[in-house]
Backbone as CSV, one residue per row, in Angstrom:
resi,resn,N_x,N_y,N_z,CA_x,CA_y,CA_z,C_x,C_y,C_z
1,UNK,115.441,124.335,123.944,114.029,124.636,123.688,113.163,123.749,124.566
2,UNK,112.073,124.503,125.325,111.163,123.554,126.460,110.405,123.150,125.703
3,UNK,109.463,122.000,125.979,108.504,121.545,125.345,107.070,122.410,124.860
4,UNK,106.633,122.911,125.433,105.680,124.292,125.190,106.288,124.761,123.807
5,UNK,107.512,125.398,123.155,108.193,125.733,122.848,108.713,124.504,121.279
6,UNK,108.722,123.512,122.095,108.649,123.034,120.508,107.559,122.430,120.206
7,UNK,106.206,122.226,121.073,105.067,122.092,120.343,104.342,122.986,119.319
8,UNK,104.726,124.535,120.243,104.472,125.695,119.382,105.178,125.272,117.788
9,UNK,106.565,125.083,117.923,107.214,125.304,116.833,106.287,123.923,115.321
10,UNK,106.258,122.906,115.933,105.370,121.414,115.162,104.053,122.273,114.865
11,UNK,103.130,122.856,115.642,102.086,123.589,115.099,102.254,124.371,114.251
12,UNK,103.599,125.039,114.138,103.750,125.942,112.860,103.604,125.509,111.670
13,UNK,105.147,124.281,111.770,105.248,123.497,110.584,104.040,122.704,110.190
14,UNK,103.213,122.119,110.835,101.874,121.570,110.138,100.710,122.196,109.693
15,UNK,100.618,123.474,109.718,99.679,124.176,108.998,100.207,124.997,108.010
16,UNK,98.949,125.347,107.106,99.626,126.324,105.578,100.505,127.147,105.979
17,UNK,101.432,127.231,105.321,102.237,128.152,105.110,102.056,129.622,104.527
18,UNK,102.289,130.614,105.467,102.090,131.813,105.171,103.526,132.960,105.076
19,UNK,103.544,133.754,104.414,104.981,133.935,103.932,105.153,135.691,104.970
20,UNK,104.332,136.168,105.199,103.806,137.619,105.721,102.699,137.710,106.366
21,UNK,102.368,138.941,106.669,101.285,139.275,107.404,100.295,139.427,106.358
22,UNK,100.697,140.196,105.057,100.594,140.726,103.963,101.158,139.620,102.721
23,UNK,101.547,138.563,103.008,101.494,137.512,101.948,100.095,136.656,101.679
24,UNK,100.926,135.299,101.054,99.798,134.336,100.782,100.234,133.198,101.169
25,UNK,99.723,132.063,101.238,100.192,130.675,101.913,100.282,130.121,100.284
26,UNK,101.276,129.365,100.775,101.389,128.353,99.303,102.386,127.219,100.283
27,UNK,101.855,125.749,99.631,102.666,124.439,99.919,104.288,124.417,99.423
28,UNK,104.913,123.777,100.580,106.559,123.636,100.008,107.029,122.599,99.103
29,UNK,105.965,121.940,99.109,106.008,120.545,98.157,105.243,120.949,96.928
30,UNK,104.947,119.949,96.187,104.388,120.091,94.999,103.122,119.368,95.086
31,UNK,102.357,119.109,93.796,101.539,118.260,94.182,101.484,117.099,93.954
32,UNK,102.129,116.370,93.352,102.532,115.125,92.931,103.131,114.488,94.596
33,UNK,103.898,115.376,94.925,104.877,114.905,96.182,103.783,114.919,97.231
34,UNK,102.646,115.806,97.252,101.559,115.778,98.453,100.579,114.388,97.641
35,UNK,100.410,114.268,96.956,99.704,113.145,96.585,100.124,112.001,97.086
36,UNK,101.500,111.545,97.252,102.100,110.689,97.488,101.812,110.643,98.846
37,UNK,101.377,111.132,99.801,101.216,111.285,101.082,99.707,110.670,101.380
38,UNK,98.586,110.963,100.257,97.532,110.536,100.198,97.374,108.895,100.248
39,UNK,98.050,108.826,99.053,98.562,107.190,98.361,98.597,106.484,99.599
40,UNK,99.970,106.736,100.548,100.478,105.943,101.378,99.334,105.674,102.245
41,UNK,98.539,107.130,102.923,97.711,106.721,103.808,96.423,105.575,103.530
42,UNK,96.133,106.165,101.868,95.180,104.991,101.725,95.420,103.510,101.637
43,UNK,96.281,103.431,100.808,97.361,102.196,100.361,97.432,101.418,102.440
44,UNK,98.251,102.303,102.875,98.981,101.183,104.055,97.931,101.235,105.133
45,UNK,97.197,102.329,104.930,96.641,102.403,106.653,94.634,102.596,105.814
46,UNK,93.821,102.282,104.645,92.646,102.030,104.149,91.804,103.524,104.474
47,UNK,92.854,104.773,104.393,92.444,105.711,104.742,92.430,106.750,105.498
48,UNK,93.056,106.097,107.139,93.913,107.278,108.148,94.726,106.280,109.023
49,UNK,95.055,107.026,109.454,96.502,106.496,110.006,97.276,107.521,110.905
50,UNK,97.754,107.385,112.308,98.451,108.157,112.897,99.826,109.073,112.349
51,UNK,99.989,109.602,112.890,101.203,110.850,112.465,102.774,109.946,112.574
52,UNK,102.675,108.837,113.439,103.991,107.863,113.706,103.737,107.439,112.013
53,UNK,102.979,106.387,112.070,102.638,105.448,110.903,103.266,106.270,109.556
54,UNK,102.502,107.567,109.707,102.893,108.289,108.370,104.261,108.947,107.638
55,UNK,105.010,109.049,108.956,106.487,109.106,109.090,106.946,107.986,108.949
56,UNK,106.700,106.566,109.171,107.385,105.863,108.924,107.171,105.273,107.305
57,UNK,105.872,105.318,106.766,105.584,104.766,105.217,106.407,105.867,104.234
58,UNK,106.308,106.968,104.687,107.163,108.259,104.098,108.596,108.311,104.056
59,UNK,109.005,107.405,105.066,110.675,107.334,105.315,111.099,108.240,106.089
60,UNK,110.478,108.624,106.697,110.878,110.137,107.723,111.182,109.437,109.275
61,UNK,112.349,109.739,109.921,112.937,109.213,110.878,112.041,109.603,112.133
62,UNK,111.436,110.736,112.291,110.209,110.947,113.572,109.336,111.798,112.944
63,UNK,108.304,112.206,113.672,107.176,112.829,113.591,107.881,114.269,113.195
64,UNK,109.024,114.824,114.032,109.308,115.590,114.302,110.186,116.190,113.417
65,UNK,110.572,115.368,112.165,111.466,116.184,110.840,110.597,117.249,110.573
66,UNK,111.649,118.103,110.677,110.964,119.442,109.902,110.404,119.266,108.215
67,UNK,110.964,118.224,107.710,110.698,117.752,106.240,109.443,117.122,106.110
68,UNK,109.641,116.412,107.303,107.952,115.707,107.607,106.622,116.775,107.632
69,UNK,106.999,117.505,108.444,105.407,118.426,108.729,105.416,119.252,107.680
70,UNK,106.692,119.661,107.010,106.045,120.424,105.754,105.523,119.734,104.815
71,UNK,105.870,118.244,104.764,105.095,117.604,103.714,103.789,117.199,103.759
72,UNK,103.522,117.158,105.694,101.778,116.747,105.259,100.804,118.325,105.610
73,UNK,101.953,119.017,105.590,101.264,120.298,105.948,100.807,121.055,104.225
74,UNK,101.969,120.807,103.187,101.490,120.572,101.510,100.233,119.716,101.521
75,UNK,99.945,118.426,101.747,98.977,117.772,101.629,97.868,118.631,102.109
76,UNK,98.164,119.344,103.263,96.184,119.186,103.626,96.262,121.078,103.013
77,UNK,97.413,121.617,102.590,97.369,123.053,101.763,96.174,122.625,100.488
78,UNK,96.908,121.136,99.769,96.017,120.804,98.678,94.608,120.555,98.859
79,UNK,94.594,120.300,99.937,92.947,119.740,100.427,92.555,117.979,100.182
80,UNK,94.009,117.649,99.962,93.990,115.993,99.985,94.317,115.244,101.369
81,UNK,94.483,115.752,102.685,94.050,114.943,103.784,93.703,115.807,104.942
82,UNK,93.294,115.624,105.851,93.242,116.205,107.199,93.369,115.669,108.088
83,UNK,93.327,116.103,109.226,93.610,115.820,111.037,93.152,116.011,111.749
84,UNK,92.463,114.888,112.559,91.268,115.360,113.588,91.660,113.745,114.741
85,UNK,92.007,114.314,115.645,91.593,113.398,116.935,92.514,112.887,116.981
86,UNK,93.719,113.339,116.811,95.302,112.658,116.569,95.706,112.038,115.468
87,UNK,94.739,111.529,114.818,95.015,110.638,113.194,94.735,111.749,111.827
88,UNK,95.572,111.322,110.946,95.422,111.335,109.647,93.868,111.021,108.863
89,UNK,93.671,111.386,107.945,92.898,110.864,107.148,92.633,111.314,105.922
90,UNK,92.247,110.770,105.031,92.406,111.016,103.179,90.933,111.619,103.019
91,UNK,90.641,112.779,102.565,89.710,113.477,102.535,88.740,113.232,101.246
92,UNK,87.574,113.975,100.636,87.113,113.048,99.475,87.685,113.727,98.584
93,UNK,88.328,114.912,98.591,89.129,115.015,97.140,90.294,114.305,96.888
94,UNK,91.128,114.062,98.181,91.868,113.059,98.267,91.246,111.797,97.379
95,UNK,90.020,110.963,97.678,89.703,109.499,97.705,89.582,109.660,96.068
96,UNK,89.387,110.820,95.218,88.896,111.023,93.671,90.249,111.049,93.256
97,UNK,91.279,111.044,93.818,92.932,110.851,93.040,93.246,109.453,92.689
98,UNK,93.550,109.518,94.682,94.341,107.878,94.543,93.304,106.919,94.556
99,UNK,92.102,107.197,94.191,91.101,105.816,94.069,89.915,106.109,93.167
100,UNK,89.481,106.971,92.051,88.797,107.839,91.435,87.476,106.489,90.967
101,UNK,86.405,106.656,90.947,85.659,105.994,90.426,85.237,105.379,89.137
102,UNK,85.801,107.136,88.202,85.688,107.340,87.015,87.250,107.706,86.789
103,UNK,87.685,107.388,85.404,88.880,108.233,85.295,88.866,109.701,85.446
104,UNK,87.974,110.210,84.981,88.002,111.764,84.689,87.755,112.563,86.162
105,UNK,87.279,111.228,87.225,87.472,112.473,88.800,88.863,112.867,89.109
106,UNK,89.933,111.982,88.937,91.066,112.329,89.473,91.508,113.841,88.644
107,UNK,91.308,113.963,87.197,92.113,114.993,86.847,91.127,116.146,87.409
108,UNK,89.858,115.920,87.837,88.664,117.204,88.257,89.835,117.643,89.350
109,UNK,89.895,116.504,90.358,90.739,116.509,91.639,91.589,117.636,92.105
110,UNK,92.394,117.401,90.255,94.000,117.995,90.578,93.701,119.294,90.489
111,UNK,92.910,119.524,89.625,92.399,121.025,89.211,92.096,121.423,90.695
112,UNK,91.003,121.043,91.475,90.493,121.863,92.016,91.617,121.990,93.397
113,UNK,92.823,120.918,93.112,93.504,121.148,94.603,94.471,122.159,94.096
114,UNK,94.759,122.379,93.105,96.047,123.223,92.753,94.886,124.926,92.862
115,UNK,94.066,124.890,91.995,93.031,126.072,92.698,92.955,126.356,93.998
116,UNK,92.791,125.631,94.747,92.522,125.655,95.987,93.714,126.276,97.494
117,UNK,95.063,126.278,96.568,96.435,126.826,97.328,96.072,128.416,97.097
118,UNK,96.368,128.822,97.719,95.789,130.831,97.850,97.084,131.092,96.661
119,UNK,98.039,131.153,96.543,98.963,131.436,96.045,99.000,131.076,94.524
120,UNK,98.387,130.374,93.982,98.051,129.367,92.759,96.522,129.964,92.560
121,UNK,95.879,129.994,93.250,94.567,130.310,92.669,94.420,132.133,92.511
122,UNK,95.805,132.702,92.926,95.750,134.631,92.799,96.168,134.233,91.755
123,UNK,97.365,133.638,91.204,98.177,133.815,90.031,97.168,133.514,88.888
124,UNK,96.463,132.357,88.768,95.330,131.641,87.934,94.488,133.179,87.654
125,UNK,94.349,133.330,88.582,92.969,134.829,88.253,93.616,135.874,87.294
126,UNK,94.978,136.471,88.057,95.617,137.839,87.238,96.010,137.087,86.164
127,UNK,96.572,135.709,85.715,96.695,135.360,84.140,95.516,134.495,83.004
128,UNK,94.535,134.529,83.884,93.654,134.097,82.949,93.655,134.470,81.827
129,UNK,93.963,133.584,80.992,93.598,134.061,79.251,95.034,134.855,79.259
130,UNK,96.222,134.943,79.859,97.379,135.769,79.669,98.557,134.890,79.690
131,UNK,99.306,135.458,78.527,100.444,135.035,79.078,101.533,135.276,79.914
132,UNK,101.281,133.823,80.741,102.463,134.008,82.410,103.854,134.834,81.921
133,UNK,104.314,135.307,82.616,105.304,136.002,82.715,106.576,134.818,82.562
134,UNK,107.761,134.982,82.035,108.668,133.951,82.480,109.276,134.025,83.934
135,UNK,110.128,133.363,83.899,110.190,132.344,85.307,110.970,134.253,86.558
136,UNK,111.892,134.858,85.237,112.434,135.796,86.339,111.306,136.835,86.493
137,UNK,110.213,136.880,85.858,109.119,137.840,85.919,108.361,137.429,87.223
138,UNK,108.159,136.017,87.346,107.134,135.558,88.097,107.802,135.254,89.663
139,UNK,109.380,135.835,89.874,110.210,136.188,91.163,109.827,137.393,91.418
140,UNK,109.525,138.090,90.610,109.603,139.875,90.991,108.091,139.861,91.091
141,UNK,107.453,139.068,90.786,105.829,139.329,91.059,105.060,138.419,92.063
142,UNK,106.213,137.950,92.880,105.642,136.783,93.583,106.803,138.059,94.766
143,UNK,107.473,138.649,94.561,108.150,139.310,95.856,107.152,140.587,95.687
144,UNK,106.647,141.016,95.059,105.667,142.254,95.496,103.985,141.770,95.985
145,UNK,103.312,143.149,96.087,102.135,143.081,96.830,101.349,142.718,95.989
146,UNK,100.187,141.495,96.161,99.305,141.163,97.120,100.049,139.870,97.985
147,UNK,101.449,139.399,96.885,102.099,137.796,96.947,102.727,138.124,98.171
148,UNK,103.567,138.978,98.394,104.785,139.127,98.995,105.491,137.997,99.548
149,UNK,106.146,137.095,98.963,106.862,136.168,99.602,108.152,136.710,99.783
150,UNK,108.352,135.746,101.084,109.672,135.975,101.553,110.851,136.104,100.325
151,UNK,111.725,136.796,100.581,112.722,136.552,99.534,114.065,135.149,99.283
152,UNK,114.060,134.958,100.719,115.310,133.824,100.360,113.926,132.482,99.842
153,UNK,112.441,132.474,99.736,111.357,131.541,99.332,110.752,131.881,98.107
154,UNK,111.753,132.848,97.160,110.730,133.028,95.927,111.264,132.238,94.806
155,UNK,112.253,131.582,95.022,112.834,130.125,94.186,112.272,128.887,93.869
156,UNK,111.979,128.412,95.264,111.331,127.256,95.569,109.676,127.643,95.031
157,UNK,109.500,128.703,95.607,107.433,128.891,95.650,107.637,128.426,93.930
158,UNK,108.160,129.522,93.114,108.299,129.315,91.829,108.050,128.150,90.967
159,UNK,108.855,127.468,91.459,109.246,126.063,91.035,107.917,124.938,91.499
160,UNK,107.991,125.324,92.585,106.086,124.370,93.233,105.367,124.642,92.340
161,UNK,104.959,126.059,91.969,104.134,126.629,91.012,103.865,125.852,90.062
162,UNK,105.188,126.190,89.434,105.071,125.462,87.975,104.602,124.290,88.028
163,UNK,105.804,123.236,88.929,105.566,122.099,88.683,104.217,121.961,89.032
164,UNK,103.261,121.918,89.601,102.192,121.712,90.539,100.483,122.020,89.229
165,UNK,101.701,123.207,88.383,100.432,123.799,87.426,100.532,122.415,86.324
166,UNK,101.370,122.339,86.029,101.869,121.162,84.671,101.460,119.620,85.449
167,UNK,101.405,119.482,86.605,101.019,118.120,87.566,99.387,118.143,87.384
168,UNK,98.656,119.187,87.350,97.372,119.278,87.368,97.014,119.341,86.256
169,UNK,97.646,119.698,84.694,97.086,119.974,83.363,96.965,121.241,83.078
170,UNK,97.500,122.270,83.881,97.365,123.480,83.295,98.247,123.943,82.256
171,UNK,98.933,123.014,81.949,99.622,123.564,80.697,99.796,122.336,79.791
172,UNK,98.941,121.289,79.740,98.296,120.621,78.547,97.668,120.845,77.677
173,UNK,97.395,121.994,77.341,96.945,122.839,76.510,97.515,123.274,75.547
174,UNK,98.579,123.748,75.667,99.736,124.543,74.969,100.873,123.472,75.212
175,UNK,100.916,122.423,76.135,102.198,121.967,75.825,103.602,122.647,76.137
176,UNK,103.361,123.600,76.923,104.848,124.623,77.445,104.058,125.259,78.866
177,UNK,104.839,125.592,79.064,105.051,126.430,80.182,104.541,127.887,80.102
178,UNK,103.678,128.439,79.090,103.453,130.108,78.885,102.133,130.172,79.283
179,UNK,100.943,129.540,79.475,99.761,129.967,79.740,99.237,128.900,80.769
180,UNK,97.883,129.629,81.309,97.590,128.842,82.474,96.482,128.693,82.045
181,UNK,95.934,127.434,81.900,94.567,126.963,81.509,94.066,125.922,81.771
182,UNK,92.592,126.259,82.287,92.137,124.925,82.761,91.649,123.798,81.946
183,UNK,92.690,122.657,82.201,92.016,121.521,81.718,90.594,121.435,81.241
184,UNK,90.441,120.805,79.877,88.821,120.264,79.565,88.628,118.671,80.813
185,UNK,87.557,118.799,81.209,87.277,117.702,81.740,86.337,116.463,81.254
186,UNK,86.582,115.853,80.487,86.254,114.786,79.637,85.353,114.027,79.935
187,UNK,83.679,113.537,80.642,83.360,112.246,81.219,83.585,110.991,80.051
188,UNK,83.599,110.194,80.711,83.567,108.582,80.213,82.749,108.379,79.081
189,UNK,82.366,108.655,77.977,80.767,108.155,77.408,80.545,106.557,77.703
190,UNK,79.359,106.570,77.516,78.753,104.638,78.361,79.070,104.558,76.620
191,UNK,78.966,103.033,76.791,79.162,101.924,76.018,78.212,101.785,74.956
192,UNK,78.773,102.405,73.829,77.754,101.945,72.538,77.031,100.863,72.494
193,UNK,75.694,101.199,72.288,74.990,100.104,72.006,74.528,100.549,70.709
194,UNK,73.640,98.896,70.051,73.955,98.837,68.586,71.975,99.196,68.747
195,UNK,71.649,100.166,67.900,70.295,100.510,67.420,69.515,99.355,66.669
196,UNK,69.651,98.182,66.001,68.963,97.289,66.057,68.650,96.983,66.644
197,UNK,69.284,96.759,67.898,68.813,95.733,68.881,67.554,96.051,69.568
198,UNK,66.810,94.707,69.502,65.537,95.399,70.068,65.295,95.593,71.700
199,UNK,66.583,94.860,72.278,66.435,95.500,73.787,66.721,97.052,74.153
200,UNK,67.064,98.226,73.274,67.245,99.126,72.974,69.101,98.995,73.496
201,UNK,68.941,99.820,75.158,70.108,99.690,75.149,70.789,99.008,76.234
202,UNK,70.188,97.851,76.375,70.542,96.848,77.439,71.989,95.886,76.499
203,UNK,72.928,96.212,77.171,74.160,95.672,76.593,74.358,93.966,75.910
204,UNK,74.483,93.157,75.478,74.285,91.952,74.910,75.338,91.286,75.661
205,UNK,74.981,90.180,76.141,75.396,89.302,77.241,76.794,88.796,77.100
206,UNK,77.801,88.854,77.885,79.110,88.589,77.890,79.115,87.469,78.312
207,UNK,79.988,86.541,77.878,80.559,85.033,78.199,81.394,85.348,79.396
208,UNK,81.377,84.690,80.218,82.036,84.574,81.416,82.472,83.440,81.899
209,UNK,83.896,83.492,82.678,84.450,82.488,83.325,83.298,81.937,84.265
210,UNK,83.657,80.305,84.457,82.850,79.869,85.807,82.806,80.691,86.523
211,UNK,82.651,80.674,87.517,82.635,81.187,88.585,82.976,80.316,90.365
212,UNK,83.462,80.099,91.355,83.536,79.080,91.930,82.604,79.406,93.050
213,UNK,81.815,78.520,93.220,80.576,78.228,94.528,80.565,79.251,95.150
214,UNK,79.688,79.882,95.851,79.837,81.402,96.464,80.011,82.362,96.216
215,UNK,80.607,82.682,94.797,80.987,84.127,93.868,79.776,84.934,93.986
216,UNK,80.063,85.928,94.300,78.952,86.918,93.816,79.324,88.343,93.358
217,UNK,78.596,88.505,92.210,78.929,89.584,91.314,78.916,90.603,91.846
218,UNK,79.220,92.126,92.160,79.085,93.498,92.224,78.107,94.103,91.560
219,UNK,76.912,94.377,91.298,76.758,95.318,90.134,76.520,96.425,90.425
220,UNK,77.163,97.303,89.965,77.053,99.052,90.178,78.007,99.308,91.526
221,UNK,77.935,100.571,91.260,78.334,101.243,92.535,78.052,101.556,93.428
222,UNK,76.332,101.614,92.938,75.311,102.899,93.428,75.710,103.327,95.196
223,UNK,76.237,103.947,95.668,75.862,104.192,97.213,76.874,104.017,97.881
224,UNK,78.332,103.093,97.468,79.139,102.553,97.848,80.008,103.255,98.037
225,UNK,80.848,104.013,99.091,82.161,104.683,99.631,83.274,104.272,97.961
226,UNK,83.692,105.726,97.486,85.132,104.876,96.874,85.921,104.503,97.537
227,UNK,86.055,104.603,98.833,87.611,104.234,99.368,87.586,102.506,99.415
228,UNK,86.244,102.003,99.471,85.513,100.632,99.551,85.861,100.323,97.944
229,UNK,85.192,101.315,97.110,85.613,100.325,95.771,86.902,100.380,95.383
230,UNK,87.770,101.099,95.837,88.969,101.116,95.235,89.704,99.919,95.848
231,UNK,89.459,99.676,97.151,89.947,98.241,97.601,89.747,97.108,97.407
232,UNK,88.437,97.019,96.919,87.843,95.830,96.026,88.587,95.883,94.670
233,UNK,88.469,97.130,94.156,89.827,96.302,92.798,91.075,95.730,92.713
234,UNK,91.628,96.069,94.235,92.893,94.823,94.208,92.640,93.600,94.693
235,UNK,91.446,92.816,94.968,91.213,91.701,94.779,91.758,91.112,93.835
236,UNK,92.649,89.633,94.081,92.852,88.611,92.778,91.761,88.182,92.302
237,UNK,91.725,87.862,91.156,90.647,86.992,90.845,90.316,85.906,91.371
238,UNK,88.861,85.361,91.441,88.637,84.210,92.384,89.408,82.870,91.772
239,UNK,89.404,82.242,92.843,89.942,81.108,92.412,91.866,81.380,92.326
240,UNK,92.366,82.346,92.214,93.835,82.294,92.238,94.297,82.610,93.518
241,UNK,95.674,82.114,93.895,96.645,81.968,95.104,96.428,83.606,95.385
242,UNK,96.866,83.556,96.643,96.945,84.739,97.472,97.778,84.516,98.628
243,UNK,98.875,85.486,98.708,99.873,85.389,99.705,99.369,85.507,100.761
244,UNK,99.453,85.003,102.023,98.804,85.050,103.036,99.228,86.103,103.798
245,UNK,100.315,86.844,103.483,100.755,88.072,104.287,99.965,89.801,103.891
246,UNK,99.479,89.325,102.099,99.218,90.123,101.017,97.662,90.513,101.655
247,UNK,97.118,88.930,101.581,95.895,88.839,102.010,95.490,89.222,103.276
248,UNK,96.298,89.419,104.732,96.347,90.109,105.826,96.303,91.251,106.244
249,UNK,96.934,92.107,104.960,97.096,93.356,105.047,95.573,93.960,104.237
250,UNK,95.333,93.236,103.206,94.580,93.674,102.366,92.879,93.457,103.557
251,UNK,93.051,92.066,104.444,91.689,92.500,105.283,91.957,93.493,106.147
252,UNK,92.973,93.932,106.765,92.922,94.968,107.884,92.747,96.277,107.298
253,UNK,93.371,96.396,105.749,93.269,98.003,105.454,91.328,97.967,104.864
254,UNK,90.761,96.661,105.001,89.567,97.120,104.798,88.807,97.051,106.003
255,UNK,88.840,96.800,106.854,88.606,96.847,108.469,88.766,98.212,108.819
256,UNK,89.835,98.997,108.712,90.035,100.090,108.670,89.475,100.773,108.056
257,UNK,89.483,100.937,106.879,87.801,101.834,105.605,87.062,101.972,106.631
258,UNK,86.063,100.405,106.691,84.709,100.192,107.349,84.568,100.745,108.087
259,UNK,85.764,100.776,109.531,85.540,101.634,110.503,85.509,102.880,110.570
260,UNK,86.480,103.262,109.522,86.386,104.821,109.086,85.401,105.508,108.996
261,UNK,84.674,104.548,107.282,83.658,105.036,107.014,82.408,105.340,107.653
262,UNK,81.679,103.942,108.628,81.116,103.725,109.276,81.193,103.448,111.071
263,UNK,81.882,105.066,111.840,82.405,105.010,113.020,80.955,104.207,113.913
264,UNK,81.736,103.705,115.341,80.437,102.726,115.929,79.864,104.478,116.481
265,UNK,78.608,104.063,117.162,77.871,104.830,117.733,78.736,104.602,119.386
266,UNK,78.738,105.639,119.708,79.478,105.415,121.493,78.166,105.322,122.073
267,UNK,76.955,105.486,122.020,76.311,104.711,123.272,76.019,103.592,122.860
């Protein structure tokens, strides 16, 4: 095979997967397993990271495993990273998983990435409010028209399915495997405050550790990148040891954010 020839072939494997002319694209991974792809990039590289880098945090021997491109080719099916300018990068539905602000963005997240696979979001529509077919029903209806998947691929799609529906909460509801339903999405309620009080609802003052010379508090979020606050919560607390190798990595993957977030101007 000439090179022309297997670039063609790497362009295949890194974009959605489509099963026909007359099929639908659906990821070969799941979503738990494409999440994990998110993780790494934010975790090792503060957000993107080249296609080498990502093969190697993944355990994948080159760029060029066929195991590799279907896995970040699942990822950006979910809509948790993309690729632009040779690098990787963790997208913002991505940054509401592996770094959520609130608890309740990550499960919004999962919902809307498992919606978001063509193949998962036909099935969601024809069973709304129905009950799914079992597992040999949903082979014979995933090999006919509008689905048409390949046939030696209606095992695996299956199985993504499921797992991917039960990874997102669609079957926290019922607790089994028979219906597809979307998660309630819960916000946070703020912090009771007590109706005597005559500051109404300004919270009553917490005791706090010293603090050592230079500390300065955070308050709020307001405006702030999550990929920024999520790295600020693995800060040690002040005043305790920090590995100096821990602490190396932890300034470069925020060097990396910054630059991310905030590219320089080229003139």
């Amino acid at each position: 095979m000439d090179q022309s020839q297997r670039g063609s072939e790497a362009n295949k494997a890194d974009g959605p997967r489509t099963r026909s002319m007359s099929g639908v694209s659906y990821p070969y991974f799941d979503l738990d397993a494409s999440i994990k792809v998110a993780q790494e990039i934010y975790a090792r590289g503060g957000g993107y990271c080249t296609p080498d880098q990502l093969a190697a945090w993944l355990d994948y021997k080159s760029t060029k495993s066929g195991t590799y491109m279907t896995r970040t080719a699942a990822a950006r099916n979910f809509g948790l990273i993309q690729s632009a300018g040779g690098k990787f990068s963790v997208t913002d539905r991505g940054l509401k998983i592996v770094a959520p602000v609130m608890p309740e963005d990550a499960l919004a997240a999962k919902v809307e990435a498992f919606l978001a696979v063509e193949l998962f979001g036909k099935v969601f529509e024809q069973f709304r409010g129905k009950q799914l077919p079992p597992e040999v029903g949903l082979k014979n209806l995933f090999k006919s028209a509008p689905y048409s998947i390949l046939p030696d691929r209606i095992d695996p799609a299956v199985r993504v399915f499921l797992n991917s529906a039960e990874q997102a909460g669609f079957f926290s509801t019922t607790n089994d495997r028979t219906r597809l339903i979307e998660p309630v999405i819960v916000p946070t309620p703020p912090a009771p405050t007590d109706p005597t009080d005559p500051k109404g609802d300004e919270a009553p003052p917490v005791a706090e550790k010293p603090k050592p010379h230079g500390y300065t508090a955070i308050d709020g979020t307001g405006g702030v990148h999550s990929a920024i606050i999520g790295l600020l919560r693995e800060l040690p607390p002040p005043g305790s040891a920090w590995a100096p190798a821990k602490k190396k990595r932890f300034i470069e993957a925020f060097k990396a954010t910054v630059d991310f977030i905030y590219p320089e101007d080229d003139e």
